[in-house]
C-alpha positions in Angstrom: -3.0 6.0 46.6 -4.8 8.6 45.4 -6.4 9.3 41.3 -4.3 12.8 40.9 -2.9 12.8 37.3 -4.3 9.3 36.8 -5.7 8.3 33.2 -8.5 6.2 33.6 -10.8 4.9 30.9 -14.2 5.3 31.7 -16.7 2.8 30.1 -20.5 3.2 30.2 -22.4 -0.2 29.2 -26.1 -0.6 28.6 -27.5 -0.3 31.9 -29.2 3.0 31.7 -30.8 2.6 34.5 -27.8 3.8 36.9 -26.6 6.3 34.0 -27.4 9.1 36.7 -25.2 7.2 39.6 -22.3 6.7 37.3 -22.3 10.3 36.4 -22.1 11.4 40.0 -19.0 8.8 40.4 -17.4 10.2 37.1 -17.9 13.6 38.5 -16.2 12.6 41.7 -13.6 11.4 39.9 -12.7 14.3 38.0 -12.8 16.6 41.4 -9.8 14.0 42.3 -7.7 15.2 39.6 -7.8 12.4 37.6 -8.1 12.7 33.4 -11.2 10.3 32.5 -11.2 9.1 28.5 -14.7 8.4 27.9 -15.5 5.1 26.3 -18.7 4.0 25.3 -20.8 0.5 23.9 -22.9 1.0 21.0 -26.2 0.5 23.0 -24.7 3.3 25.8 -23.9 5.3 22.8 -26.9 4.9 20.5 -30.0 4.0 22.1 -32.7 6.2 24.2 -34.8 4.6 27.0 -36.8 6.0 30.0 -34.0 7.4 31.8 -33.1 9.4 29.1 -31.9 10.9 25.5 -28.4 9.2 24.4 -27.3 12.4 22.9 -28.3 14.5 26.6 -26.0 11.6 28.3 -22.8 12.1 25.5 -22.9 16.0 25.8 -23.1 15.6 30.0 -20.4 13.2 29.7 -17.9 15.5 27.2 -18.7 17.9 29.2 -17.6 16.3 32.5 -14.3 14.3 31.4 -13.9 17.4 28.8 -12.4 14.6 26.4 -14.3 12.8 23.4 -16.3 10.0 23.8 -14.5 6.7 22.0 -17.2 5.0 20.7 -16.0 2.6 17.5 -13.9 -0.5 17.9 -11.4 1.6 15.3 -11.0 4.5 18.1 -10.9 1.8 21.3 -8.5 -0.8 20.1 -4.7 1.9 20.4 -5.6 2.1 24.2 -3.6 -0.2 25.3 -0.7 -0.2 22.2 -0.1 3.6 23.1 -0.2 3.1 26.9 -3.5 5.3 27.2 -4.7 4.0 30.4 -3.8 3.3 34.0 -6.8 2.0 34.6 -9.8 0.9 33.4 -13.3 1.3 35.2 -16.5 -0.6 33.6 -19.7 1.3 35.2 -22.3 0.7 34.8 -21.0 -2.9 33.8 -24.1 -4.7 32.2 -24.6 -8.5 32.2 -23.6 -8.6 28.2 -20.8 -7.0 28.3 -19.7 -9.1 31.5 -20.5 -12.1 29.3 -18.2 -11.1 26.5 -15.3 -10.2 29.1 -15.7 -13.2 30.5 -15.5 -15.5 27.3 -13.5 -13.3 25.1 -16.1 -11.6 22.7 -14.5 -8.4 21.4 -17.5 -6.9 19.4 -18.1 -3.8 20.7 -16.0 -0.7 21.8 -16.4 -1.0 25.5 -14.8 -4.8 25.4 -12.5 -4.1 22.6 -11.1 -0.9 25.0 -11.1 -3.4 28.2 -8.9 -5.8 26.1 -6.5 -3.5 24.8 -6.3 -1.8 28.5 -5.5 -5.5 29.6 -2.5 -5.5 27.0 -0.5 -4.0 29.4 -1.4 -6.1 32.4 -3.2 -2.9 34.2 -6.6 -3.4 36.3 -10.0 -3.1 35.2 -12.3 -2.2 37.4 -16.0 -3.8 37.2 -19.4 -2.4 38.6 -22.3 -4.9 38.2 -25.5 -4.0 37.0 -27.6 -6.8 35.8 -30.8 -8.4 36.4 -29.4 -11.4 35.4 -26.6 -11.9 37.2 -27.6 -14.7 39.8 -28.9 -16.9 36.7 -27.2 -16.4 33.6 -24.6 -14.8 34.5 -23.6 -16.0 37.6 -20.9 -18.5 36.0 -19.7 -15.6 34.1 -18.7 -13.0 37.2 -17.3 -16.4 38.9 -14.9 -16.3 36.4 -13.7 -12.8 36.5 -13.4 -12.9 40.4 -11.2 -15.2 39.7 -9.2 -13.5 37.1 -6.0 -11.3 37.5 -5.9 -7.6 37.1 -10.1 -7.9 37.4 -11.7 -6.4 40.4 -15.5 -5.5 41.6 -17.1 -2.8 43.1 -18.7 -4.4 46.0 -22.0 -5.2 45.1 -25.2 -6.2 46.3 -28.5 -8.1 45.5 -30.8 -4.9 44.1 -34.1 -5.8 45.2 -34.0 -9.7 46.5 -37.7 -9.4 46.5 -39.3 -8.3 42.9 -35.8 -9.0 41.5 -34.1 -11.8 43.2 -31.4 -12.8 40.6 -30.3 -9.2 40.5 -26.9 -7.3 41.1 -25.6 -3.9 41.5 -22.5 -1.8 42.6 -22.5 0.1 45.8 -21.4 3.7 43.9 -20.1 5.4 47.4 -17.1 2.3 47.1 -16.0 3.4 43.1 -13.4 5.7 44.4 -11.7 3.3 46.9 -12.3 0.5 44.7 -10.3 2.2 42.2 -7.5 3.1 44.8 -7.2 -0.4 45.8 -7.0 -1.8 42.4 -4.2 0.9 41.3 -2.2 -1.0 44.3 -3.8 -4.8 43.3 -6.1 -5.5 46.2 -9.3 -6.0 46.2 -11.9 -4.2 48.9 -14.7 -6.9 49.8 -16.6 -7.8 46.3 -19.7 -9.1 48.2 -21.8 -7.0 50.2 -24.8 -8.1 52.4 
């Protein structure tokens, strides 16, 4: 299956440090045809850090998709009710938001498009990136690989040495991760 004439919801969480790799994949994305709705948390949305000005990422990322960011709880929660999305990708996926997916907190935009994707039974698709997730969060991504219509980007330990409890997506396996999912399988979550 291929992402032609797709809609995919495209959520950016708080881990600005692979805000440049995710715009590459949503770039790659859009050369596939598919239409990309933008969705955004409020940390994604609002805050600067060292990798760069908030408002640089929003204009880069209207400009890509060449649709509006969503970025209130107000403008996320009709996704699913009007049967906006086939799919749902979550990249970069921070350890927050995969806590609050994984226990049912619906407090920001980015969850509160996920669950209203998930209305209509249709995948989402997850890319890990968290320093946190071999401690904390461990229990947490457990429980999503175990979940229906939930699936990874295979992912890795980042840097096992001067951050062992670390994880994050491979980006070269977000196209066929998404390809897969459209069809309900799952490509190999763990890589080593």
């Amino acid at each position: 299956m291929n992402l032609k004439d797709k809609n995919i919801g495209f959520i950016l969480t708080g881990s600005f440090c692979m805000f440049k790799t995710t715009l590459e994949q949503m770039k790659n994305i859009k050369k596939e045809g598919a239409n990309i709705i933008p969705i955004m948390s409020y940390n994604a949305h609002n805050l600067d850090s060292k990798f760069g000005k908030a408002q640089d990422f929003i204009n880069e990322i209207e400009s890509i998709t060449e649709n509006k960011i969503i970025n209130t709880i107000q403008s996320a929660e009709p996704i699913g009710s009007k049967g906006l999305t086939d799919i749902m990708l979550i990249e970069p996926c921070s350890g927050n938001t995969i806590a609050k997916l994984a226990n049912g907190i619906t407090d920001t935009p980015a969850i509160m498009a996920a669950k209203s994707h998930l209305r209509n039974e249709n995948p989402i698709v997850i890319a890990i990136s968290t320093n946190d997730a071999l401690a904390g969060n461990a229990e947490n991504i457990g429980k999503l690989l175990n979940r229906r219509h939930f699936y990874f980007v295979p992912f890795r330990q980042d840097n096992p040495i001067t951050k062992p409890k670390s994880l994050v997506f491979d980006a070269k396996y977000t196209i066929p991760t998404l390809e897969e999912a459209l069809d309900g399988k799952q490509i190999q979550p763990i890589l080593i």
